[in-house]
N, C-alpha and C positions, 0 to 999 in steps of 0.2 A: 309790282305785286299789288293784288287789290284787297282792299284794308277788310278786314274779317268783321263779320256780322256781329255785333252788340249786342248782348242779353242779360235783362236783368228779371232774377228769380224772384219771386214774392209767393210765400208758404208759411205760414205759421207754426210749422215744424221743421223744426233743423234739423232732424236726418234727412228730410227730403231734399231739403235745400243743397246741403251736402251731397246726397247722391246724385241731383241733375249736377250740380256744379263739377261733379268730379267726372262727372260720363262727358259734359259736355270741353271740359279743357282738352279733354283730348281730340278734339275735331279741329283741325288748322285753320279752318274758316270760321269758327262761332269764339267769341271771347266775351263769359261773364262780366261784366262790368261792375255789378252791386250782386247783392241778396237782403230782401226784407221780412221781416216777419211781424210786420203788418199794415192795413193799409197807408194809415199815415207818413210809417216809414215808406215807403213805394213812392209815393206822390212827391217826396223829398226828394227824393233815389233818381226821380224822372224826370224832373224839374234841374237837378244835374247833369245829369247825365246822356239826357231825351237818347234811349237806347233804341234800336231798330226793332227787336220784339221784346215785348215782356211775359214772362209765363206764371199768368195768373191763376193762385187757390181763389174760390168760390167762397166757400167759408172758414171765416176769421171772426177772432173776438174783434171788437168793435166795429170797423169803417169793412163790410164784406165787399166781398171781390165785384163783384156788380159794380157798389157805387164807385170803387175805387177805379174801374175801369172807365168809369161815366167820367170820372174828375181828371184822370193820368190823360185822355184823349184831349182835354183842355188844354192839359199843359203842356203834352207833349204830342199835337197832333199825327208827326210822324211816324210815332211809334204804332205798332202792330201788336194787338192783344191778343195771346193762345189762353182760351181757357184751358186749364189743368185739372182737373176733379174727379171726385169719386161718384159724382151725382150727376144724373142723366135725368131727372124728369123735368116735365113741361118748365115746371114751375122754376125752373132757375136755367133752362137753356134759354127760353127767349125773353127775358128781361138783361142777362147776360149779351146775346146778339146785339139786344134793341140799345146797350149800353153802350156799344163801340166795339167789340170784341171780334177778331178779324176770322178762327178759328175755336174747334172746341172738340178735347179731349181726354180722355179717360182718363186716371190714373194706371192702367193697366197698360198703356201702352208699352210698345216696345222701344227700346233707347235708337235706335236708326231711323224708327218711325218718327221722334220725337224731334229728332234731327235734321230730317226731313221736312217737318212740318216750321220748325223755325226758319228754314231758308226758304221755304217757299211763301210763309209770312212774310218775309224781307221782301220778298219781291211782290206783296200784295196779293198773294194767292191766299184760299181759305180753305183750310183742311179739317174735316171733320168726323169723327168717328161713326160710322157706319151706323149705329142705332141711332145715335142725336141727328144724324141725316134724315132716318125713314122719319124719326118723328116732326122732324121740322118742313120735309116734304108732305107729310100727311095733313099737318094741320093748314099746311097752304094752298093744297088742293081744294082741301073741303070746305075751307072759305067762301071762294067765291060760287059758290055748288047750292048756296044756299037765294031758294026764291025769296020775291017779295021782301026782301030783306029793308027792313026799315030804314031812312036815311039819317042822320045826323041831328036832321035839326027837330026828329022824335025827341030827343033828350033836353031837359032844363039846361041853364045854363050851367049850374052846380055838377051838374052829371056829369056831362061833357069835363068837367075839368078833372071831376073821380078818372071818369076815364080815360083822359092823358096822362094820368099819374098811373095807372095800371098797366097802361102801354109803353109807360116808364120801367116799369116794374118795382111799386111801390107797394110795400105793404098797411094791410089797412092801419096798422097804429101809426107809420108813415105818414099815411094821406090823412087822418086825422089832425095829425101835428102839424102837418104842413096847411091848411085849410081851415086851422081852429075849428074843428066840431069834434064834436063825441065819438068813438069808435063805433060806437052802436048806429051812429046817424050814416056813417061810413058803411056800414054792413046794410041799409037800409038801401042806400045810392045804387051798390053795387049790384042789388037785388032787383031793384029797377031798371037799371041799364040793361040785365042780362034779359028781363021780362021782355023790357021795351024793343028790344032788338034781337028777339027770338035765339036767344045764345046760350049754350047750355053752360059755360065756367069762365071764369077769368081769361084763361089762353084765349079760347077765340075774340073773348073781348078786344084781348090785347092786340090778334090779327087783325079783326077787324078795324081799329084803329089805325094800325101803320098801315091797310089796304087804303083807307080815306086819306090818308096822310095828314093825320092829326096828332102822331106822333111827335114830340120833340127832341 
């Protein structure tokens, strides 16, 4: 008999945690292993337990689901990350992706879809909710679509590192803290990068980066 799929829940709400946990025992192939309710707990949780997928909330008080999926792939490279959430925009699908996150879906799903998507995590497959798709094929098409596109080494060296931390998915009191400067001086960086390289918002910044492979 082959050993059933490992999952551990991470949600900063226990009835949620509870309702996957209780949908999910009854599937002969997936077997909870933990539940956290927050990221620190998770990182703990995985670090024991290095589960085959985890299903992670986005946002949490303190350590949010981003960085914790950024740290849990450290320590548990195996593991397979579903984002779980209620939030579909730009701004927290691809820092989320660029974090390690294997899939990414709605809280609205349905429990066989949910099901589904865990075992197909396990096997390395990526399943993702049909709008976080178009948006994530959209913003990838229209990357590269763009002429004249300035090269890398347009950017200071300070810039360039603004803009590794944004293709992080860092935010600017983030990248201040991280970089010792001012937030203000960070909103200046940001402003320039997007000048210098004809980019209308953060996201495509952020494409643009992981296209050069400047991401880390």
């Amino acid at each position: 008999m082959t050993q059933p799929i490992t999952v551990l829940i991470v949600d900063d709400h226990q009835v949620v945690r509870l309702g996957i946990q209780t949908f999910l025992a009854k599937q002969p192939d997936l077997a909870v292993v933990g539940e956290a309710g927050s990221g620190e707990e998770a990182l703990r949780l995985a670090a024991e337990q290095a589960p085959d997928v985890v299903l992670m909330d986005l946002i949490m008080p303190g350590m949010d689901g981003v960085e914790t999926t950024r740290r849990l792939k450290q320590i548990s490279p195996r593991s397979q990350v579903i984002i779980l959430t209620s939030y579909h925009e730009n701004e927290h699908i691809f820092p989320a992706i660029q974090a390690g996150a294997t899939s990414y879906l709605l809280k609205d799903v349905g429990t066989a879809e949910l099901a589904d998507a865990v075992r197909k995590a396990a096997r390395g497959e990526a399943v993702m909710n049909p709008q976080v798709a178009a948006r994530v094929m959209q913003e990838l098409r229209a990357a590269p679509q763009q002429t004249g596109e300035p090269a890398p080494s347009a950017l200071s060296e300070r810039e360039l590192e603004v803009l590794r931390l944004i293709a992080a998915g860092r935010s600017n009191t983030d990248i201040a803290e991280t970089l010792v400067i001012s937030e203000h001086t960070v909103k200046r960086h940001v402003s320039n990068i997007l000048s210098k390289l004809h980019l209308a918002d953060r996201t495509q910044a952020a494409v643009y980066a992981w296209r050069e492979g400047m991401a880390k």
